[in-house]
Each structure stands twice: as structure tokens, then as C-alpha cells.
Residue, then its C-alpha position, 0 to 999 in steps of 0.5 A: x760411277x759412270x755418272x759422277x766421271x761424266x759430270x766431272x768431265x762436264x762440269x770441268x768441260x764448262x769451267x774450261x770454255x768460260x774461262x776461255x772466253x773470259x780470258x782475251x776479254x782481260x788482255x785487252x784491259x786498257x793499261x793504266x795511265x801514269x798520273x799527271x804532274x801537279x801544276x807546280x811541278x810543271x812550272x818548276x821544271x819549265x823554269x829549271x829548263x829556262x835556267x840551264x838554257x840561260x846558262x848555257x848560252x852564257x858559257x858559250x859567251x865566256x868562252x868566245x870573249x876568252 
């Protein structure tokens, strides 16, 4: 009976330290990089911006003449 607990102790004992050394080896996985947008969109949006720019400066004339 003495030496079934031993064995259990060490066999729980050796469990115990690999997955302590396993363990900060996971935590420093490098985080996911978000994908990057298709070329397309990156053109859209750029023009999108140019757009609402465009606008803008128009406003501000209308609103100057007015």
C-alpha cells in the first residue's frame, strides 16, 4: 500500500512540474495578427476619405459666401 501512495505522489509530483515548465513557455505565444485589408478596400476607403474631405471644404465655402 506504501508503494502504490509513493508512486502516486511521484507520478502527480512529475505531472506538476512539466506542466509548470510548459505553462509561461504558452503565455508568451505571440498574439494573433488581425488580417490585412484586400487592396480594394484600402483604395475605396482612401477615396471615401478624399470624398468627405472635398465635401467638407465645400461646406465651409457655401457657408462663407452665405
Amino acid at each position: 500500500m506504501k508503494k502504490i501512495v509513493m508512486l502516486a505522489v511521484a507520478v502527480l509530483g512529475t505531472v506538476a512540474m512539466v506542466n509548470a515548465q510548459t505553462t509561461p513557455a504558452q503565455a508568451k505565444a505571440a498574439p494573433a495578427k488581425e488580417a490585412k485589408a484586400p487592396a480594394k478596400e484600402k483604395k475605396q476607403t482612401k477615396k471615401l476619405k478624399k470624398q468627405r474631405q472635398l465635401s467638407q471644404k465645400r461646406q465651409k465655402l457655401k457657408n462663407k459666401k452665405i
